[in-house]
PAZAPA-4460 file (N, C-alpha, C; in steps of 0.05 Angstrom, whole numbers, plus 32768, in hexadecimal, padded with zeros to 4 digits):
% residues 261
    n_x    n_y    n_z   ca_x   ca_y   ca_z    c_x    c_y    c_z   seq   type   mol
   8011   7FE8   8000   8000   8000   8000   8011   8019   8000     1      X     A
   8027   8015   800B   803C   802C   8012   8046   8032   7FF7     2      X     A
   804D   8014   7FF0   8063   8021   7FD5   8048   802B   7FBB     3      X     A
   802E   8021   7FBE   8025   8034   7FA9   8018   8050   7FAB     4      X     A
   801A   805A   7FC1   801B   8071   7FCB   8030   8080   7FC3     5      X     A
   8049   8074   7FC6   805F   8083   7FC4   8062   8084   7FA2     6      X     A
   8053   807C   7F94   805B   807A   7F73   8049   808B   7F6E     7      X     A
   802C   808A   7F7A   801A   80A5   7F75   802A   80C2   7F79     8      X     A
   802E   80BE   7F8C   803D   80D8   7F9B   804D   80E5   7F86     9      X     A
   8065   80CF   7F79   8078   80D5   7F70   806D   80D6   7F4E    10      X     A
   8056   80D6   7F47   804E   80D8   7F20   803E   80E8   7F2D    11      X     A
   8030   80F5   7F42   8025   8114   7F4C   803E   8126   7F47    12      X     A
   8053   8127   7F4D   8065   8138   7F53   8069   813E   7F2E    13      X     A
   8072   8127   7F21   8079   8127   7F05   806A   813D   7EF9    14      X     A
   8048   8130   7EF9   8039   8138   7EEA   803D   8158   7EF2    15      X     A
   803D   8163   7F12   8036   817B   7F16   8047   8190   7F05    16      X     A
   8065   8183   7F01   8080   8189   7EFC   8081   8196   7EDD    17      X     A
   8078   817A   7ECD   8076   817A   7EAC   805B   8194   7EAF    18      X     A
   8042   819B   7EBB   8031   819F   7EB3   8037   81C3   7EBD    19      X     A
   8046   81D0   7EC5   804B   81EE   7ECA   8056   81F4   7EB0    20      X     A
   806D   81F5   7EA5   8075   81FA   7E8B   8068   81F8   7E76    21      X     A
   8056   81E0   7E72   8046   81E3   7E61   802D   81F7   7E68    22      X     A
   8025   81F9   7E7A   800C   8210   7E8C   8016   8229   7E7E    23      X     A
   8031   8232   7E87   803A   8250   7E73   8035   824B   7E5C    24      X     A
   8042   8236   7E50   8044   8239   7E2E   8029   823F   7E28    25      X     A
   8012   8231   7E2A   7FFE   8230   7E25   7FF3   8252   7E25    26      X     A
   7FFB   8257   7E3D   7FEC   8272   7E4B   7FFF   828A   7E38    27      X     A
   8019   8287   7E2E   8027   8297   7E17   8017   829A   7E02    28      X     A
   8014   8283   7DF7   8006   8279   7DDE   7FEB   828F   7DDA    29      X     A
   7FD9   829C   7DEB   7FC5   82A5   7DEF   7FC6   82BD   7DE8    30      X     A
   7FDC   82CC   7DEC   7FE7   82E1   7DEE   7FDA   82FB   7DD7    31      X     A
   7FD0   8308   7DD7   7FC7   831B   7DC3   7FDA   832C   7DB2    32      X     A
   7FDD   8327   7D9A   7FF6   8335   7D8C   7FE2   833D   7D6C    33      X     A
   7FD1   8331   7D67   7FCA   8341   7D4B   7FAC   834D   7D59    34      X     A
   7FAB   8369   7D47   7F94   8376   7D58   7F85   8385   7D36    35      X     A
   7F76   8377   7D30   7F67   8379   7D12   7F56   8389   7D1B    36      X     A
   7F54   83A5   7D1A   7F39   83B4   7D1D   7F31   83BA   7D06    37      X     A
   7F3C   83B6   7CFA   7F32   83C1   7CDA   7F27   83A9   7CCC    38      X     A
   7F1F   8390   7CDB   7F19   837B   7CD8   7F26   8368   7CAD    39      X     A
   7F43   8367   7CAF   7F4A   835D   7C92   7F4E   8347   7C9D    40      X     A
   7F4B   8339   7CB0   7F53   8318   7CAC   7F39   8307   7CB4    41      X     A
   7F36   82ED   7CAF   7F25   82DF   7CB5   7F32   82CF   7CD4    42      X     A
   7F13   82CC   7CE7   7F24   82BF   7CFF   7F2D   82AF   7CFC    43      X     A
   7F30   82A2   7CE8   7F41   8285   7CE7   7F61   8290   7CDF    44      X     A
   7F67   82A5   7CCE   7F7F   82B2   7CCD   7F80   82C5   7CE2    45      X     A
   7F6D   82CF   7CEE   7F82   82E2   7D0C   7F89   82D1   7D18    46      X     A
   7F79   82B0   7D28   7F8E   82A2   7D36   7FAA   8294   7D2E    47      X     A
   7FAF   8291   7D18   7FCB   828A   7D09   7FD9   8295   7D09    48      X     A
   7FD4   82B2   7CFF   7FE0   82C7   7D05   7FF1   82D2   7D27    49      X     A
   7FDB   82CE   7D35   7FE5   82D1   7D46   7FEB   82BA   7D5D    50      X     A
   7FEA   82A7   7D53   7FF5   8287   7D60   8016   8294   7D54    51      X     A
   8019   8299   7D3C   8031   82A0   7D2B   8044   82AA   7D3B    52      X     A
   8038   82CC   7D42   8048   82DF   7D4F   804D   82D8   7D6A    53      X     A
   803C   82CB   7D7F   8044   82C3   7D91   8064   82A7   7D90    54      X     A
   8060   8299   7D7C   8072   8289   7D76   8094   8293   7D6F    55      X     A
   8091   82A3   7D5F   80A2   82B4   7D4A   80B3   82BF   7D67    56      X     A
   809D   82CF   7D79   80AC   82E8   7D87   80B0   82DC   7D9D    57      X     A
   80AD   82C1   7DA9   80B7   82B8   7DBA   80D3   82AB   7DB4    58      X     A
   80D8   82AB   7D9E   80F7   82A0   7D9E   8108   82BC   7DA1    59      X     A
   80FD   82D4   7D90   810B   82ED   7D98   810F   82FE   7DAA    60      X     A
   80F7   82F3   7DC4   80F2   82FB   7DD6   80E2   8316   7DD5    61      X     A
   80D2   8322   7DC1   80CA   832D   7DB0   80AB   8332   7DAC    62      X     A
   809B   8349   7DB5   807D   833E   7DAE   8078   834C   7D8E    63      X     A
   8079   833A   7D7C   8071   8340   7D69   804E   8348   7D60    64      X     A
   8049   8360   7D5E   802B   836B   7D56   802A   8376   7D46    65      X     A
   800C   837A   7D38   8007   8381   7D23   7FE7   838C   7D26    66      X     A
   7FE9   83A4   7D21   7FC8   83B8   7D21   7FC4   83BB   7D06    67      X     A
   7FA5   83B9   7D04   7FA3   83C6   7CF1   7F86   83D7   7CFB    68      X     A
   7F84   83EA   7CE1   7F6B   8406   7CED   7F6B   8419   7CDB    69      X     A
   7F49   840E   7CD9   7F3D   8428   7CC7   7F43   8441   7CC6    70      X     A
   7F50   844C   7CE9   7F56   8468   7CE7   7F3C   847B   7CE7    71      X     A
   7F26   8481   7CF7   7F19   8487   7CF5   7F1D   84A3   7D00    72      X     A
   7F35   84A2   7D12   7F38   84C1   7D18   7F51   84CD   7D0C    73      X     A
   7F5A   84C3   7CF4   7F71   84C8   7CE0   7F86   84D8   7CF6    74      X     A
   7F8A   84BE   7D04   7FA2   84C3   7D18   7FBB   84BB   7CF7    75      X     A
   7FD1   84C7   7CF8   7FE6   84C7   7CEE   7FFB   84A5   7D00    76      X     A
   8002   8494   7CE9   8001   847B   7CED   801D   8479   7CFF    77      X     A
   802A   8485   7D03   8038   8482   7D12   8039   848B   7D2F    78      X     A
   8022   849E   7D2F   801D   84A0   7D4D   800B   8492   7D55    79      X     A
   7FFD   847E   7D42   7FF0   8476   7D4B   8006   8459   7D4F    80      X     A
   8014   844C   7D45   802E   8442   7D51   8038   8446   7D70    81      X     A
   8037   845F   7D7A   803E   8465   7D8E   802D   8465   7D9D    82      X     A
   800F   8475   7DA0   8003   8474   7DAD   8002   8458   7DBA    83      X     A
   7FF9   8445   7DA6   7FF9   8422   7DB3   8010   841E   7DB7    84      X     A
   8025   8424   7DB8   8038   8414   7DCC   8037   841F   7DEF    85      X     A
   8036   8434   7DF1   8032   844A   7E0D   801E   8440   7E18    86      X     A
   8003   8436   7E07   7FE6   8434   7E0F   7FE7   8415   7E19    87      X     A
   7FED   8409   7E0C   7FED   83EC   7E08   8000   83D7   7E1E    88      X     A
   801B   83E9   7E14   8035   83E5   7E2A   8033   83C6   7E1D    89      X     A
   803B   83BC   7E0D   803E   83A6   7DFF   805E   83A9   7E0D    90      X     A
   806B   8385   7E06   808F   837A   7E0B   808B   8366   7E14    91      X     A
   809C   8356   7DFF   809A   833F   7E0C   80AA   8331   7E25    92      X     A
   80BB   8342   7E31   80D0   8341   7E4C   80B9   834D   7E64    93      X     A
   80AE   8360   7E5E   80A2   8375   7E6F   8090   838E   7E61    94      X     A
   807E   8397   7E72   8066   83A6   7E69   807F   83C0   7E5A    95      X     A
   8070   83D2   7E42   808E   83DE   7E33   80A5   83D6   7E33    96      X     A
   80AB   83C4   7E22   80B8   83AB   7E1B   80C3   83AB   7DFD    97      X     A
   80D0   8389   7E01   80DF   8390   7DE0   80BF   8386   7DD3    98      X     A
   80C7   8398   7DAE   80A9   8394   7DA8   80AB   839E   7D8C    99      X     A
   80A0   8391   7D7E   80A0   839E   7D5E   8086   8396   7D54   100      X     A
   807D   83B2   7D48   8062   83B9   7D46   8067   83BD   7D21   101      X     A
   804A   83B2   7D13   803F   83BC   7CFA   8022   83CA   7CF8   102      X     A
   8023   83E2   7CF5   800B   83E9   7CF0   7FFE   83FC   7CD4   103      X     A
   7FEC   83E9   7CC8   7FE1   83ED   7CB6   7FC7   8408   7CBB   104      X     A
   7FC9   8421   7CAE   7FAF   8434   7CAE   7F9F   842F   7C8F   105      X     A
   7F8D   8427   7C92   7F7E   841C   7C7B   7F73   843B   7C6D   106      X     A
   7F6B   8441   7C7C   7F5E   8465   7C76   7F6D   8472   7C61   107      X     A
   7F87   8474   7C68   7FA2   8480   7C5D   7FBB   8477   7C4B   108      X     A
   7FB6   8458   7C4C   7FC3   8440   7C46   7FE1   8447   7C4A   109      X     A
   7FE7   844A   7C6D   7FFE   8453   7C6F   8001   8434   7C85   110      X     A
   8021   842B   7C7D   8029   8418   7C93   8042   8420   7CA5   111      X     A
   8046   8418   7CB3   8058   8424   7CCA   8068   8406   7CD8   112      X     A
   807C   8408   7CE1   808D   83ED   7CEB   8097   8408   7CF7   113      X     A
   809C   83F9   7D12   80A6   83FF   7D33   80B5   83EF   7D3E   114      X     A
   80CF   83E5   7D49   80D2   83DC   7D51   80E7   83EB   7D71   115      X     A
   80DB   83DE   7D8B   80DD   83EC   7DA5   80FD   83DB   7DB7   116      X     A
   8108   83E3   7DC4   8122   83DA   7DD5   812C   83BD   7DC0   117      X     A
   8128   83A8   7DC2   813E   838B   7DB4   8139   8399   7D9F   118      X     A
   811E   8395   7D91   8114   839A   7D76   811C   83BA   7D71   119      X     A
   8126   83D1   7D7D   8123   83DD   7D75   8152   83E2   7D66   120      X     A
   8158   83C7   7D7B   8176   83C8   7D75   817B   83B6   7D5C   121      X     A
   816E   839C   7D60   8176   8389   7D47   8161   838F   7D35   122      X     A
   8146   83A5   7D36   8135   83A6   7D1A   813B   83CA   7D1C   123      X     A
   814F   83D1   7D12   8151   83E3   7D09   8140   83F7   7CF5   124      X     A
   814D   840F   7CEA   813D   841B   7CD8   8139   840E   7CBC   125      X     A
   815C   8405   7CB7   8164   83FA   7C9C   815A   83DF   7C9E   126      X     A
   8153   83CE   7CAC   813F   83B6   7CB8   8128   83B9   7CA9   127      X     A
   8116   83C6   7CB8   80FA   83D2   7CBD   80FC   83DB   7C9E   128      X     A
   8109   83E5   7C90   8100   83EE   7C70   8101   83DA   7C63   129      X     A
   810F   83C0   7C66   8114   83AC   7C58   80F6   839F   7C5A   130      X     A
   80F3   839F   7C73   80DA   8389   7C7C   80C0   8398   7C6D   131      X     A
   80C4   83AE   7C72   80A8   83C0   7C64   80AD   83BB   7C48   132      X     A
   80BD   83B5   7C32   80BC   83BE   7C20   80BB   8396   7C0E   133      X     A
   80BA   8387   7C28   80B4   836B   7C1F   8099   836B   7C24   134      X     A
   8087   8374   7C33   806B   836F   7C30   805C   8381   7C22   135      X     A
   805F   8394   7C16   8054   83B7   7C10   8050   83A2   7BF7   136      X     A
   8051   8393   7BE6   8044   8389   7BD1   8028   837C   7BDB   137      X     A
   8028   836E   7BEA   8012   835C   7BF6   7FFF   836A   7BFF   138      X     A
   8011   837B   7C0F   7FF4   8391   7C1D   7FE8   8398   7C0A   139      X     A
   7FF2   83AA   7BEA   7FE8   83B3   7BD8   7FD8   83A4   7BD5   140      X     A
   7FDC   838C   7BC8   7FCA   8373   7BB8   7FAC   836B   7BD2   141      X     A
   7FB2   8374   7BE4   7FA2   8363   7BFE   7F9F   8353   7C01   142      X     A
   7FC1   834A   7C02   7FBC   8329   7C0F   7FD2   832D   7C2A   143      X     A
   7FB8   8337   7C3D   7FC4   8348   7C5D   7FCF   832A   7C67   144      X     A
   7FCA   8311   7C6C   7FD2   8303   7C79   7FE9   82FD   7C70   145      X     A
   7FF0   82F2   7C57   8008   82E7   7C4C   8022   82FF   7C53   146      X     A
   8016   8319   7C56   8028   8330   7C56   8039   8331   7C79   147      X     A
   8020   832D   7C8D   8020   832B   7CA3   802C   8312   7CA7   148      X     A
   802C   82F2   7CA3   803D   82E8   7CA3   805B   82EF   7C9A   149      X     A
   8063   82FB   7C86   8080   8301   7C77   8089   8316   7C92   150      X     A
   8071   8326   7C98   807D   8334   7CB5   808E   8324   7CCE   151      X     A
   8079   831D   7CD5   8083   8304   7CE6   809E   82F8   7CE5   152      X     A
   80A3   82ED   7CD6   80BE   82DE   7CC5   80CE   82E7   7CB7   153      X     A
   80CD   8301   7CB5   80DD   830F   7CB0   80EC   831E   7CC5   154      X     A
   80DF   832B   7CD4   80E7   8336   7CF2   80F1   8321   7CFB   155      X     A
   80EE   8308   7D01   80FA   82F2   7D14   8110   82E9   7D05   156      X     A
   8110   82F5   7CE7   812A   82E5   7CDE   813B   8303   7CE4   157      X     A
   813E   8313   7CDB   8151   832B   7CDF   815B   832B   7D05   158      X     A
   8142   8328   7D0D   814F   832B   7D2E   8163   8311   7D36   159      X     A
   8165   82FE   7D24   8175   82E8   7D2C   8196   82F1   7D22   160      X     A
   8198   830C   7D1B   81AE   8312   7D07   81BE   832A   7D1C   161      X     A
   81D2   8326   7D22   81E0   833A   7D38   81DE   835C   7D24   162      X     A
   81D2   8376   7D37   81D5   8393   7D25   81EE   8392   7D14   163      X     A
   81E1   83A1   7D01   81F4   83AD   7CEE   8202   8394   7CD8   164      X     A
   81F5   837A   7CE0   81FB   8369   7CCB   81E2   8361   7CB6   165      X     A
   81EE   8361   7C95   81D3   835C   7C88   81C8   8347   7C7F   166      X     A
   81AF   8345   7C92   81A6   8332   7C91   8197   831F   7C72   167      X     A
   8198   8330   7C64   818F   8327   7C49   81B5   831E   7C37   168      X     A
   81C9   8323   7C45   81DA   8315   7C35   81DC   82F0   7C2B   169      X     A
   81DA   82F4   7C14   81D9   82DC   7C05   81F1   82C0   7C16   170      X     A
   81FF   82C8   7C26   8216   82BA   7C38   8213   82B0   7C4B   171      X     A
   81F4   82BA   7C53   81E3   82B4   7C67   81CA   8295   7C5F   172      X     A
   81C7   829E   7C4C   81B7   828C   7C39   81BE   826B   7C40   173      X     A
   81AA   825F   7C44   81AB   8244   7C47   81B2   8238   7C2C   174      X     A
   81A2   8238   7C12   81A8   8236   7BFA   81C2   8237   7BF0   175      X     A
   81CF   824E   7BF7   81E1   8259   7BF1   81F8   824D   7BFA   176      X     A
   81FC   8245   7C06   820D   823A   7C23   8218   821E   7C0E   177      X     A
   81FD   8212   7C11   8202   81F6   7BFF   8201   81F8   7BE6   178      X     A
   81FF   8209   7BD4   820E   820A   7BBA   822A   820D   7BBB   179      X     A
   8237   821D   7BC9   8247   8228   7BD3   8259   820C   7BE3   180      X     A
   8255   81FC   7BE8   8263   81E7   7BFB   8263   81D4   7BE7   181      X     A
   8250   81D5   7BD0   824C   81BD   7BBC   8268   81C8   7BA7   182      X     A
   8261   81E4   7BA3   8279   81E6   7B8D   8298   81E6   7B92   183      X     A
   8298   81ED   7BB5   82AD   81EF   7BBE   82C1   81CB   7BB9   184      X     A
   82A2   81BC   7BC4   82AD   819F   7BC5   82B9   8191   7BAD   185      X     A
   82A3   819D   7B9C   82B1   818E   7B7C   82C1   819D   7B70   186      X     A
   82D3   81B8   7B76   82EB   81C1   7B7C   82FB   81AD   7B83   187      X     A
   8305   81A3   7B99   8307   8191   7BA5   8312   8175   7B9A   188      X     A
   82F8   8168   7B90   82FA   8152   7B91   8305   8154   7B70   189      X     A
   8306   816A   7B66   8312   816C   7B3D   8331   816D   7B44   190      X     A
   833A   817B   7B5C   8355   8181   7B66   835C   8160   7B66   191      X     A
   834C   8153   7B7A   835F   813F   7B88   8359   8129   7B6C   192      X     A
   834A   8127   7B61   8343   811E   7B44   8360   8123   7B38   193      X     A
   8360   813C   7B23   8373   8141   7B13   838F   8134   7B20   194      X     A
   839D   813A   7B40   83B6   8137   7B45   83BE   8114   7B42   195      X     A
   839B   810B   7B47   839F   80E1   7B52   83AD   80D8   7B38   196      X     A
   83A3   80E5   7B1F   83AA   80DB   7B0D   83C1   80E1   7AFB   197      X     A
   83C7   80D5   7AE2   83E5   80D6   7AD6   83DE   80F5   7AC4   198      X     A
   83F4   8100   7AC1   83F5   811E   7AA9   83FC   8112   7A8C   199      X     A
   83DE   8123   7A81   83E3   811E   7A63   83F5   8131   7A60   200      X     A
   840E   811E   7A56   8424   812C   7A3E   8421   812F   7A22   201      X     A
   8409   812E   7A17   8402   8129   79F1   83EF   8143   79F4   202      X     A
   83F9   8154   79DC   83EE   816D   79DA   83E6   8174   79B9   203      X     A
   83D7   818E   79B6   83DD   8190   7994   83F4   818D   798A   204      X     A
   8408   8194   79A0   8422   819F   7990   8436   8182   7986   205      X     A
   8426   816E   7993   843D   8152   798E   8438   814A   797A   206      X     A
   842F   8146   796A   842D   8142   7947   8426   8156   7938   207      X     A
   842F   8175   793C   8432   8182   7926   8446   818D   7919   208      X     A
   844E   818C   7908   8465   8193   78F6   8460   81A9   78F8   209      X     A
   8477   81B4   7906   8478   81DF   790A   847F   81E9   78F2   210      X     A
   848D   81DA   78E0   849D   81E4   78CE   848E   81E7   78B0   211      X     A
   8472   81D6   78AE   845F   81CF   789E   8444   81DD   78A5   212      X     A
   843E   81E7   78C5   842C   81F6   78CD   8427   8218   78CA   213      X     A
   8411   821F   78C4   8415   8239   78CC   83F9   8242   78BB   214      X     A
   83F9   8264   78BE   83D7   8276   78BC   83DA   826E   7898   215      X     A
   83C6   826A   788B   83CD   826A   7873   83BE   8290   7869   216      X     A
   83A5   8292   7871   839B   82AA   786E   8391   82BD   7889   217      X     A
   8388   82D5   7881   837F   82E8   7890   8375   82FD   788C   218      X     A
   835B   82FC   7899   834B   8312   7888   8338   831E   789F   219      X     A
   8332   833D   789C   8321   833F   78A8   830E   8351   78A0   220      X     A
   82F3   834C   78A3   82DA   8354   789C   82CA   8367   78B1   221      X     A
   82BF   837E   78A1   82A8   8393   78B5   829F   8385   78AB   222      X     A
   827A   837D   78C3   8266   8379   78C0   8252   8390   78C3   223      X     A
   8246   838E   78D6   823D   83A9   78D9   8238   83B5   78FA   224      X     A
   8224   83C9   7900   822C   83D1   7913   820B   83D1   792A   225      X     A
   8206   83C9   793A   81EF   83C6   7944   81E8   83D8   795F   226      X     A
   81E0   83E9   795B   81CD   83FC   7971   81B3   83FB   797F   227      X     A
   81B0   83FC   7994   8194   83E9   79AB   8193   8400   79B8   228      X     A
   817A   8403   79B6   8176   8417   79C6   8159   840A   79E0   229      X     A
   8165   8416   79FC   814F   8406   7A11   8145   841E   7A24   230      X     A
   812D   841F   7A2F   8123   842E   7A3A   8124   842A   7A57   231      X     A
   8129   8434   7A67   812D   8435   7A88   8115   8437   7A94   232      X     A
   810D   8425   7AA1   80F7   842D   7AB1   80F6   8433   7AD3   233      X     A
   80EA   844D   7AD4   80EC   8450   7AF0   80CE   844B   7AFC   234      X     A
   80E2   8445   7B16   80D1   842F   7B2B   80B5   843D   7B2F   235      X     A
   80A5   842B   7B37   8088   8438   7B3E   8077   842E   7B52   236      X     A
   8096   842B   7B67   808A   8415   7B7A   8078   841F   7B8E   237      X     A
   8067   8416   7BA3   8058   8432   7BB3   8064   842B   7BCA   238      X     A
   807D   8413   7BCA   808A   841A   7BE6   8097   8427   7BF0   239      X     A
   80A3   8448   7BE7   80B0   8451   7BEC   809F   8461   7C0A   240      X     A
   80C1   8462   7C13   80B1   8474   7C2E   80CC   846D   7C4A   241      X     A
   80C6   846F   7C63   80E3   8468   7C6F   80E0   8471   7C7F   242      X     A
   80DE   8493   7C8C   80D2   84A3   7CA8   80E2   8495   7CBE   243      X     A
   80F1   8481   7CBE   8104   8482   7CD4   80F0   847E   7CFD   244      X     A
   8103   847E   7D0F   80EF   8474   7D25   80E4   8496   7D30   245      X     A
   80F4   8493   7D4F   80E9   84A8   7D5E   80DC   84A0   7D81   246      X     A
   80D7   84B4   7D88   80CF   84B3   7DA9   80AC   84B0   7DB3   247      X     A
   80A5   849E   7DB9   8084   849F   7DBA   8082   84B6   7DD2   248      X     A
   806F   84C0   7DDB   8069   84CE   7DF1   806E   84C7   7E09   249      X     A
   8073   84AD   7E0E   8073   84A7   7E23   8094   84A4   7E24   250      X     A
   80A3   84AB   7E15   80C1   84AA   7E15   80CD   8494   7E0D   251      X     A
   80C2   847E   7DFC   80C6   8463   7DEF   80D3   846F   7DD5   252      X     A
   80F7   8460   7DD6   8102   8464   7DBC   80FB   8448   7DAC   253      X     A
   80F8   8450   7D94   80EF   8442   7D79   80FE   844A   7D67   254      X     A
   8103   842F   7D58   810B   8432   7D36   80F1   8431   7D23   255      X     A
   80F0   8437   7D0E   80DF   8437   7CFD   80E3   8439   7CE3   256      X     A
   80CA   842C   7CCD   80C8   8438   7CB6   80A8   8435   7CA9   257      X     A
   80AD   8446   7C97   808D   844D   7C8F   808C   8458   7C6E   258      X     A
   8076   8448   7C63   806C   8450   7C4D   8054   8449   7C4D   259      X     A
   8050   8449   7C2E   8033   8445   7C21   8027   8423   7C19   260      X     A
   8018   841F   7C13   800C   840B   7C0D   7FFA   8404   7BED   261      X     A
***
């Protein structure tokens, strides 16, 4: 009776043990990070979305969000950036926290990227234009989720990248890496190839009579002369834009960038 007491006791203790860590995760997971007032996603894409960003910004330590809004009081989109961070006090460490914000003004079709203390060191300005200027097609087209995903994974891939290094270098590239190791290898293996084997000594030159050889003619011919003419086209992209970060009211430094849609 004793010893199966003591085995309850002891798969109570287990279970209580395994079941706190998972209690947080769960209770993370819940976490509110996309805030659709302008209602563009279906509930089945706000929870993905934001199953996403909770996922994404817990490896960066990071609350990744994303507003969107009609703008009904044509607040200017970047204060309205700020206002929700002061109001909100979003971070994922602590209330005004690290935090990188997208916010879409539908009214004005102006977008804005914020990013606050981590995010505001590893998602820079030159960051934040990159990332804006990978979704600013999608938003156009309105396809807001696919865009808001590329957010997501895009921010989590740049913040994995120490400041001031660029994160879009091709050196970085997984692809790249292994073409790169493939051609290096068969480098390699043509080297240790060519040396294993014997040197051809038989060339043109071993059966030709030098004394019997040579140019018999030479001539040279104008053909004619060919001129192309090509037209330059300048860009007509509507992502231009950039506005840089700044100080919310409540004294929160931010990086930033901002255009059109």
């Amino acid at each position: 009776m004793r010893k199966h007491y003591a085995i309850l006791t002891v798969l109570f203790c287990l279970a209580a043990y395994f079941a706190i860590p998972f209690g947080t995760s769960a209770a993370a997971e819940t976490k509110k990070l996309i805030y659709d007032e302008a209602n563009l996603l279906s509930e089945e894409e706000y929870m993905e979305l934001n199953a996403m960003a909770n996922e994404y910004g817990a490896k960066r330590e990071t609350d990744m969000i994303i507003i969107t809004s009609n703008n009904e009081d044509n607040t200017d989109v970047e204060l309205m950036t700020e206002d929700f961070y002061d109001e909100q006090a979003p971070g994922y460490d602590k209330p005004h926290g690290n935090a990188v914000i997208l916010t879409l003004d539908m009214r004005n079709r102006d977008v804005y990227l914020a990013g606050f203390y981590k995010a505001e060191e590893f998602l820079d300005d030159g960051r934040l234009d990159r990332i804006r200027e990978k979704i600013t097609p999608n938003l156009t087209n309105g396809d807001y989720k696919l865009a808001f995903e590329k957010y997501i994974k895009t921010a989590h891939k740049y913040m994995g990248f120490k400041p001031g290094v660029d994160p879009d270098n091709p050196l970085f590239n997984f692809g790249f890496q292994l073409i790169a190791a493939l051609v290096v290898g068969g480098i390699v293996v043509g080297i240790m190839t060519y040396r294993s084997g014997g040197r051809v000594t038989v060339n043109r030159r071993t059966y030709e009579d030098a004394s019997t050889s040579g140019i018999v003619d030479r001539q040279d011919q104008y053909l004619r002369t060919t001129t192309t003419k090509r037209k330059i086209e300048r860009s007509t992209s509507s992502s231009s834009g950039g506005g840089g970060g700044g100080i919310t009211g409540g004294g929160h430094s931010h990086s930033g960038s901002r255009g059109k849609f």
